[in-house]
N, C-alpha and C positions, 0 to 999 in steps of 0.2 A: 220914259227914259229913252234917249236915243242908243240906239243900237251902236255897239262898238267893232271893229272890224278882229278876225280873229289874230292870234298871238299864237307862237309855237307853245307857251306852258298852259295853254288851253287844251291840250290835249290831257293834261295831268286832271282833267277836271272832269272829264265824261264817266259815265257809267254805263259799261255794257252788255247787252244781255246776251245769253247766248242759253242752251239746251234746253229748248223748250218740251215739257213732260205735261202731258195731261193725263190727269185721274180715270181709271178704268170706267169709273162711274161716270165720267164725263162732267162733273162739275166745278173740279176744283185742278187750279194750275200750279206748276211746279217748272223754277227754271232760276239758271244764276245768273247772278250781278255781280261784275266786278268793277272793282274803283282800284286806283290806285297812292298808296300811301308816300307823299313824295318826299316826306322827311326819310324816309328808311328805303330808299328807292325801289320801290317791291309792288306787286301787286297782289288785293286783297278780293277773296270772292266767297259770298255766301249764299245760300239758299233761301227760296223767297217762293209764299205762296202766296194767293189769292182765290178767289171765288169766279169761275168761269162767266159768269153772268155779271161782271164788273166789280170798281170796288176799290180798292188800296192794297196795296201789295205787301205783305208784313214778314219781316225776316224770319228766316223756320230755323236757321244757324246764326249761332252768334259770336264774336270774338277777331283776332286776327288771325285769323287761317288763309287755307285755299280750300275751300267745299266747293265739289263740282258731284259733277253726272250722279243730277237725283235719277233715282229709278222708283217708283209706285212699287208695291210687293202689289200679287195680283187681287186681292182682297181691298187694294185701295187703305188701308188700316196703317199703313206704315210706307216709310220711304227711309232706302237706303240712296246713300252718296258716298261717294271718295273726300278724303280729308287728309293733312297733314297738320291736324292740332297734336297730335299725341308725341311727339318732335321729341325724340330722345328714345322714349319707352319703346324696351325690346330689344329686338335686333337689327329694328324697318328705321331705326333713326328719322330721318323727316320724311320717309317716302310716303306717298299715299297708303293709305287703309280705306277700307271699307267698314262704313258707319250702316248701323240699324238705328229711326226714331220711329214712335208712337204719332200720328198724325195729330193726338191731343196736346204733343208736350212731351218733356221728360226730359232724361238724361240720354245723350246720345253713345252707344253700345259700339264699342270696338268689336268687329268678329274678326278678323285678318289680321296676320304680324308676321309678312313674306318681305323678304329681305330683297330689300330692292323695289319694295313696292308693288300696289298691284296696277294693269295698265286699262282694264276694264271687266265687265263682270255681266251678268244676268241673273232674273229672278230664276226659279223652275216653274214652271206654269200651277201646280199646287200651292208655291210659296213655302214648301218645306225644304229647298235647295237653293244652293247655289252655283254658277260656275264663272270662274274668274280666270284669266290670263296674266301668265306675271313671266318674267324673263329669269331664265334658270341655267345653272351649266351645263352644258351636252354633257350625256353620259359615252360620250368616247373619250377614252382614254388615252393618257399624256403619257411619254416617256417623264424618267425620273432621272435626274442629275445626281448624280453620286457626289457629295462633298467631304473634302477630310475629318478628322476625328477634332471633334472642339469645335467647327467651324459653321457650322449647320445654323446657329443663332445667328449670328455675323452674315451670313450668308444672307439668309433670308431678310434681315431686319433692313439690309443695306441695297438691295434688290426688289423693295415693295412696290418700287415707279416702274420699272422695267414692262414693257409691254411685250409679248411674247405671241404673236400673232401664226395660226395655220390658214386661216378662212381668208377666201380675196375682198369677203362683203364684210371688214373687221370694223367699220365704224358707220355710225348712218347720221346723219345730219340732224342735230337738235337732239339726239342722245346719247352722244360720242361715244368711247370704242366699247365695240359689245364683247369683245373678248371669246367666248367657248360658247356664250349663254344663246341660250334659243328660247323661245315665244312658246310656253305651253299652257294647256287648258288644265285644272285643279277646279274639282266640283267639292264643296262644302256643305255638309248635313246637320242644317242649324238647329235640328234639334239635338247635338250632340255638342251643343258649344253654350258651358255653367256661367250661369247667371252671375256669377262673379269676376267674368271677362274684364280686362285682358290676361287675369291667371291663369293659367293653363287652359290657351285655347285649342279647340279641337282641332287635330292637327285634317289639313284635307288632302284628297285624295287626288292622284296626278292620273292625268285620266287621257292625255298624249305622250308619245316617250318618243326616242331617236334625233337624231341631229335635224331637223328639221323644225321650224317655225310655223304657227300654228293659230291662226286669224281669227277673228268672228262667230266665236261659239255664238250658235242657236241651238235652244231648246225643241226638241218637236213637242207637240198639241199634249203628248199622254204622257210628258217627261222621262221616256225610257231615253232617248236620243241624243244626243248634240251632235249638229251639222258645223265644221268648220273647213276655211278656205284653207289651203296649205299646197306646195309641191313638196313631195315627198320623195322624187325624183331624185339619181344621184346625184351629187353636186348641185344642190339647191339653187346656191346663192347667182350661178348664171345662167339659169333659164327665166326665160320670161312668161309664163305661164304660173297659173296655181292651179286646184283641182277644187272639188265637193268631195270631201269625205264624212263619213258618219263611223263615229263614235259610240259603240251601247255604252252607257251608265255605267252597267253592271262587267266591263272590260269585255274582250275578245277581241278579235282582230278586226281593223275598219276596215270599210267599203268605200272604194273608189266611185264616185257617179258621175264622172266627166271626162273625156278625152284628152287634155292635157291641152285644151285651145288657144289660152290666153290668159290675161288677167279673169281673176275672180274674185267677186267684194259683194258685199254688202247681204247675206242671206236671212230667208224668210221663209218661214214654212207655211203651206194652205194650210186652212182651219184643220181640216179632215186628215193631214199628216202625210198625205201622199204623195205632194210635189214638194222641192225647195226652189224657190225663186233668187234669183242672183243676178248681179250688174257685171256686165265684161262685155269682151267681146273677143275672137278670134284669130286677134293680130294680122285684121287683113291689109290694114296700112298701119302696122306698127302699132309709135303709140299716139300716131296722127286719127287710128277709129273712132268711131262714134262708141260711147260707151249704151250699150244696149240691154233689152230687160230678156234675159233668156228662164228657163222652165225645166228642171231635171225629175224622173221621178226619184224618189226616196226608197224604192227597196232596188236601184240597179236593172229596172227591165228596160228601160231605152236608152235612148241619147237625150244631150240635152237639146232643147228647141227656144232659137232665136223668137221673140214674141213680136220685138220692135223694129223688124228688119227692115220695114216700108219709112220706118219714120225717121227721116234724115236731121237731125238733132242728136245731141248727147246726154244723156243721161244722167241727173246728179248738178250741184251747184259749182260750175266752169269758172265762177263772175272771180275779180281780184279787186283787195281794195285790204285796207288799213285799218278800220275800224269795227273788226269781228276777231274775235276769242276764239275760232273755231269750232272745238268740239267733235263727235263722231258725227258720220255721216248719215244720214235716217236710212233705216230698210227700208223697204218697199214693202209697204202697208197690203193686205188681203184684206176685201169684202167680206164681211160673214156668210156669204156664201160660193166663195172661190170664184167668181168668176169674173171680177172685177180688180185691177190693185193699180194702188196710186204710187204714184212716183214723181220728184221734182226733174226738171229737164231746164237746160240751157239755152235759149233760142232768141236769135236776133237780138244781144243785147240786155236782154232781162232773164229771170229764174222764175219760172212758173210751176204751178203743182198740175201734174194732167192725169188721168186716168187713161186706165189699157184694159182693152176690152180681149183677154185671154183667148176666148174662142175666134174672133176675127180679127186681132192685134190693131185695130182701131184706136188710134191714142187722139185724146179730147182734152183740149185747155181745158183746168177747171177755176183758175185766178185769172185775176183781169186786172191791169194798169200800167204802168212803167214800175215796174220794184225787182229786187232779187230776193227769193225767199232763201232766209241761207237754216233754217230749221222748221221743222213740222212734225205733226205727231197726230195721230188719231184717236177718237175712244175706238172701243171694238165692235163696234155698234156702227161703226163710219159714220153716223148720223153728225160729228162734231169733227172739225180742223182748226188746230192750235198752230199758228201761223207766226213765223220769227220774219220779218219783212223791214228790210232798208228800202226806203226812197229816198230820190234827188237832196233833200232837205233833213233827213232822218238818217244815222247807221245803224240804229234797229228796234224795233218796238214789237213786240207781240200784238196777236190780232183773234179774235176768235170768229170763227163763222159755222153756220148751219150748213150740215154735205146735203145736197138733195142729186145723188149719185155722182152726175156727171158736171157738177154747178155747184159753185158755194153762194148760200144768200143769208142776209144779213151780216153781212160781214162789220165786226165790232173793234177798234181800236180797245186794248187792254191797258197797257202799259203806255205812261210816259218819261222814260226814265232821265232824259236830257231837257224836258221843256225848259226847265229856268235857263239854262245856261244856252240852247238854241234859241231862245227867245229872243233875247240880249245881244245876238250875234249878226250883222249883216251876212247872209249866206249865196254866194254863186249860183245861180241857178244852170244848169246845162244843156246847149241848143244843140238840139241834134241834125245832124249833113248829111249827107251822102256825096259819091266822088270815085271817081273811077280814073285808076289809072288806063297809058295805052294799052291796047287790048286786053284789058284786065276786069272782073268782075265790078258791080257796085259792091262799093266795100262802105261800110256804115263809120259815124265818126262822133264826138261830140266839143263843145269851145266852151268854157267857160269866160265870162268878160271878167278883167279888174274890176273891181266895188265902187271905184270912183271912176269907172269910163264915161267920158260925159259926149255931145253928137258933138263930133268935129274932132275931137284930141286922137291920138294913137298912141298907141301900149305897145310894148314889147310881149311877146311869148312866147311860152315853153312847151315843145312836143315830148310829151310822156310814151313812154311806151314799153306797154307790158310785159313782164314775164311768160316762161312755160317753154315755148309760142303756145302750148295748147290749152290759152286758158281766153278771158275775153273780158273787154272791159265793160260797166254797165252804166247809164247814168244815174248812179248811186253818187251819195253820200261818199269822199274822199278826203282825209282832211288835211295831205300834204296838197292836192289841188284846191283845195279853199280859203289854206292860208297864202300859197302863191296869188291867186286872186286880191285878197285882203292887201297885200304888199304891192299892188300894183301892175301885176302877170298875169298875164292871159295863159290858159291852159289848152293847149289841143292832143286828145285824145282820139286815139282811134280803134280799130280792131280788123288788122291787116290780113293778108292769106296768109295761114297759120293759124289763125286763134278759131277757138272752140266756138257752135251757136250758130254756124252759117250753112252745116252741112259737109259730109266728110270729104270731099273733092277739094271745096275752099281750106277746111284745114289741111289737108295732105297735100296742097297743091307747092310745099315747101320741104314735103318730105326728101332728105336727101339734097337738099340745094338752102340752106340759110342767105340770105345774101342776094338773092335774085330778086324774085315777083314779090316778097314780101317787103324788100325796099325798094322797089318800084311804087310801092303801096303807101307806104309811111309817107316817103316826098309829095305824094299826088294830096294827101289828106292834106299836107301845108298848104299847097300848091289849089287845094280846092276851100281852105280855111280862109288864105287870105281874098280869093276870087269875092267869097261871101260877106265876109265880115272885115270891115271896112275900116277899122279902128285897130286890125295889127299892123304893126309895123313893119314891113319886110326884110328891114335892114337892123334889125331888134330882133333877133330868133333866137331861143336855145333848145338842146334836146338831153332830155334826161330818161334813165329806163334802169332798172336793175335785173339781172339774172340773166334772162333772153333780151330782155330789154336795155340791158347794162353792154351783152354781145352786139345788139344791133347798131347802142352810141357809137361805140367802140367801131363796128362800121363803117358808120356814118363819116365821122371826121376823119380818115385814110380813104373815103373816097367823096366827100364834097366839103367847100369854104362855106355855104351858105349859113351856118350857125355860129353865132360870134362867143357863146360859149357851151361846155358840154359837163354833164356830172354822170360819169360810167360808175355803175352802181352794182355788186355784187357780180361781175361780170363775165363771162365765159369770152375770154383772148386768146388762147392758145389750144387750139384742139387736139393738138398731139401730146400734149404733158396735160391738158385735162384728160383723155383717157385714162393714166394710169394714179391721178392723185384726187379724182373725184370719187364718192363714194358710191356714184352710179356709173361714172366714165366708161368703165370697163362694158357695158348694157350698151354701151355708144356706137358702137361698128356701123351699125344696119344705117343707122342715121350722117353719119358721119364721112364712114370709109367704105360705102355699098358694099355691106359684109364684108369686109375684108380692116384689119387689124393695123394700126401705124408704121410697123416695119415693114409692111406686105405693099401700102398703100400711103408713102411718107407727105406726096404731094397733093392728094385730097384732101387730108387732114389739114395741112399747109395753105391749103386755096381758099379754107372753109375755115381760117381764124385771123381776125380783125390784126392780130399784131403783123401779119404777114405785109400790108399796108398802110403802114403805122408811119414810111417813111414820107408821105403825102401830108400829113394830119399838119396844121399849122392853129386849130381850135385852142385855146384856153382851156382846160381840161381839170375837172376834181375827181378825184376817183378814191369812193367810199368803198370797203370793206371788212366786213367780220374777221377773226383773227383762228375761232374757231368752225368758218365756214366749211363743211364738209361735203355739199355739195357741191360749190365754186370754190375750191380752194383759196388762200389769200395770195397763192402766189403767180396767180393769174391776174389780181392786181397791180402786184411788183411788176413781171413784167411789163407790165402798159406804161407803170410810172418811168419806173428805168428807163425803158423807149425815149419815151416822148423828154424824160430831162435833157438825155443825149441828143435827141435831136432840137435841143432850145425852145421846146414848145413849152409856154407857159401851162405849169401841173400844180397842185399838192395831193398830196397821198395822207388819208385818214384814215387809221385803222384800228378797229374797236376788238379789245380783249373781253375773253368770253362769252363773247357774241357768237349766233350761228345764222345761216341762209336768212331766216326772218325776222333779222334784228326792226327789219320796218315797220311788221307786225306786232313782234312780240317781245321784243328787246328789253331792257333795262331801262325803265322809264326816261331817268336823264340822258342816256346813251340815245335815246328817239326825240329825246329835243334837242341834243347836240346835234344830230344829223339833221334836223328839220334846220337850225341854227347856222350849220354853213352853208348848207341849199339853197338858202334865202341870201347868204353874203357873197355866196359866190354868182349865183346871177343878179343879185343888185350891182355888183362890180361893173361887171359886163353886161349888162344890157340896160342898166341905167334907168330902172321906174322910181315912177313917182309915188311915192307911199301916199294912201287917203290917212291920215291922223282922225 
């Protein structure tokens, strides 16, 4: 069968996997698929095991739900996941619960019915507990409005929309407004919860309290503990730091075990219970740092201790791309014997798993090839690595490999959840460049060709460009650059000063300045794209980018003619009304207004947004955005359209309801082919390719 070229409702067709869990025992895998159901435009995801040592993959859930984050109970005998089958029953309406099965089979066991859902969970390392996270009301208390006699029903019935805000951080992006409610920790003692669930489930125990929000329960080793991230600091929601605190089980008052540094994520306790491990870093260039592997102890007698300071990389999967489900982040895995722990790290382009050698913080590739690992998991034995791996040709497939410490061997392909439908597909392959702006770094880049470039014709092509800035592109698997391809576009990608993977000096070398060196850098990547490849056409260019990359278009056409059209995409235009209507803006100063605030500093804010030169722009213009984007608000897109209609520049304005920041991601199935739909119609307009049929 000849290969067909792709189609945007190709994307309704893939299957993706994501949370990869292997069995304590080390034999058997656990991890979900989701597909999407496009008559009911929704997406559907179930649980699916297999046998470590290969095999066929057999659903462990069934039905239409969303079953996500299996967890193993530590006996390997059972596996809990989150679900919204039980839709209606209770209080929780559709929000997630937490499921109990038998690894033989069975009926899957409701133990949770938290209103509002729960947002994630742990075993306790005996497997007779649990501690779960779920978003709850502060217990500070409201004034009370006095209403007249009779009125009280009327009152309230006709006031239930009314949003009544005190917190500056009242809504967050992709879970809109949080209202009072704060992020706390509730531990569950399943052995107090009747076999006849969900009737009267044992109610659990809230085991953080105060207006404060409250991350990444971890268990320690002998389950008296939980270690979680949180500032507990006054006025939370505007500092940029979090802490280590511990929690007893049994209540008392928690222990501080960090100095208020920076960001803190992702913790792990050594075997032996005595250190927690943790990802941040110190806020020494903002949030331009490398995220690093630091070491606290666990009863408060030191400070914490940077592990990774030598290794100029970031910590954690940086890569961006379309075709992953997300998921939590992995901890950072311990040796069984402390002195070794793995961690994924972002460098040069790709996501590798490395190992840190604790006593001399020697960090060691332990993966090899071009891939981003966007999930991993170990037994406890480290002897096994359950590897979630997109390449060039692939957006993700599980892998399993032998640890022989600092080296994986035998490394085995598990899954293949897309072969029929990648089989069938001509796919872009991605040539990697390099290209240096004037006096500017190598900065790394990559082109995909049109499907039908044949030696001698020229193509028109599209500069993409990333979000963040602190994130990085990889040559993975894309599949709005694969369909551009298929249609006849050439793709040029790059990863400018700014983005994450090259070392904190490259990424910080934009701190406080958008708009300089890093488009110095994007022009030079064309500028070095078409020097190479000989089949763009120079007088055929568009550039397209969402978030950072939506601000940089934005950019771009108020200060150069060279792209004959542009699609500004979830964008950041106006940096002084993004301060106070983003739901991070206000966190913006240091970046923005060198600490200083838009009244204080009207013209930095001003210098440092695209609309400010907007009366240059003469580009053809689409400009895509969410309607409940809370990160870029939508009316950062208004503006830009408004502009540019008044100044006669060719625009439309697309704007998707109930959408948020990652409708590119995770949007509304049709709402992600109707945007892949005008992408493709608006630079087929203007740049005029040749479709291969």
């Amino acid at each position: 069968m000849t290969a067909q070229a792709f189609s945007p409702e190709d994307l309704l067709k893939f299957k993706l996997v994501s949370d990869p869990q292997l069995c304590p025992l080390g034999q058997t895998v656990a991890f979900v698929q989701t597909s999407i159901e496009r008559e009911h435009n929704r997406y559907r995801s179930g649980i699916y095991m297999m046998s470590a040592d290969g095999g066929k993959p057999s659903p462990f859930t069934r039905g239409r739900h969303r079953d996500g984050s299996p967890r193993w109970s530590p006996c390997g005998k059972h596996l809990a996941f989150l679900s919204d089958r039980h839709g209606g029953v209770g209080t929780a309406g559709s929000a997630q619960q937490i499921y109990t099965m038998s690894t033989t089979g069975g009926e899957a066991r409701r133990i949770t019915d938290v209103e509002g859902g729960v947002l994630d969970y742990q075993w306790s390392p005996d497997g007779t507990q649990m501690s779960f996270s779920a978003r709850v009301e502060s217990d500070e208390p409201g004034d009370t409005v006095e209403v007249g006699e009779g009125a009280r029903r009327l009152y309230d019935r006709f006031n239930e929309d009314v949003k009544h805000i005190r917190r500056i951080s009242y809504r967050f992006d992709g879970k809109g407004y949080l209202g009072q409610k704060r992020t706390q920790v509730f531990v569950l003692n399943l052995a107090n919860i009747p076999r006849e669930a969900p009737k009267g489930l044992a109610e659990p125990q809230q085991l953080t309290q105060g207006d404060f929000d409250h991350h990444g329960a971890a268990w320690s080793p002998d389950g008296t503990r939980i270690a979680v991230a949180a500032c507990r600091d006054e006025n939370p929601d505007v500092q940029t730091f979090r802490d280590v605190w511990i929690f007893a089980v049994e209540g008392g008052d928690p222990l501080k075990l960090t100095g208020s540094l920076g960001p803190v994520d992702s913790l792990s306790w050594s075997p032996d219970g005595s250190s927690i491990a943790y990802l941040g870093h110190a806020w020494e260039r903002a949030d331009y740092s490398n995220v690093k592997l630091w070491i606290v102890p666990a009863d408060g007698s030191g400070k914490a201790r940077c592990i990774t300071a030598g290794f100029d990389r970031s910590l954690g999967n940086q890569a961006i791309g379309d075709m992953s489900m997300g998921g939590p982040a992995p901890r950072p895995v311990w040796s069984p014997g402390g002195d070794l722990i793995y961690v994924s790290a972002s460098a040069d382009g790709n996501t590798h798993l490395y190992s840190v050698q604790l006593e001399s913080g020697r960090v060691k590739q332990v993966s090899e090839g071009d891939h981003v690992i966007h999930g991993y998991d170990l037994d406890p034995r480290c002897s096994r690595a359950l590897l979630l791996r997109a390449t060039a040709e692939n957006p993700g497939d599980l892998y399993i490999a032998e640890v022989d410490e600092e080296r994986l061997l035998q490394v085995r392909r598990l899954t293949a959840a897309n072969e029929p439908l990648l089989s069938s597909r001509k796919i872009a392959w991605p040539e990697r460049y390099t290209f240096r702006a004037e006096h500017g770094p190598e900065v790394q880049g990559w082109v995909l060709r049109p499907i039908n470039c044949t030696d001698g014709a020229t193509h028109p092509a599209v500069l993409q460009i990333h979000g963040g800035p602190m994130a990085m592109y990889a040559g993975c698997f894309f599949f709005e650059f694969q369909l551009l391809a298929a249609w006849g576009i050439g793709v040029i990608f790059t990863n400018p000063r700014g983005s994450q993977g090259y070392g904190e000096d490259f990424c910080a070398a934009i701190e406080r300045e958008w708009g300089n060196e890093d488009y110095a850098d994007v022009m030079a990547g064309v500028d070095g794209a078409l020097e190479r490849f000989s089949w763009i056409d120079p007088q055929r260019l568009g550039v397209a980018g969402g978030s950072y990359g939506g601000f940089m278009t934005s950019w771009l056409i108020g200060h150069t003619d060279r792209f004959r059209a542009a699609v500004s995409m979830r964008a950041v235009n106006n940096m002084y009304s993004m301060f106070g209507t983003s739901d991070m803006g206000f966190l913006e100063d240091e970046t923005w207004g060198r600490g200083q605030p838009p009244w204080d500093n009207p013209e930095r804010y001003l210098r440092q947004s695209p609309i400010t030169y907007v009366g240059k722009a003469t580009t053809p213009t689409l400009i895509l955005h969410s309607e409940e984007d809370y990160r870029c608000p939508v009316e950062q897109g208004e503006q830009l359209f408004v502009a540019l209609k008044k100044l006669g520049v060719e625009t439309e304005f697309i704007r998707y309801p109930g959408e948020s920041h990652g409708l590119s991601r995770n949007g509304k199935p049709w709402h992600r082919i109707h945007r892949l739909e005008h992408i493709l119609r608006w630079f087929n307009r203007h740049l005029e390719p040749e479709r291969d049929d």
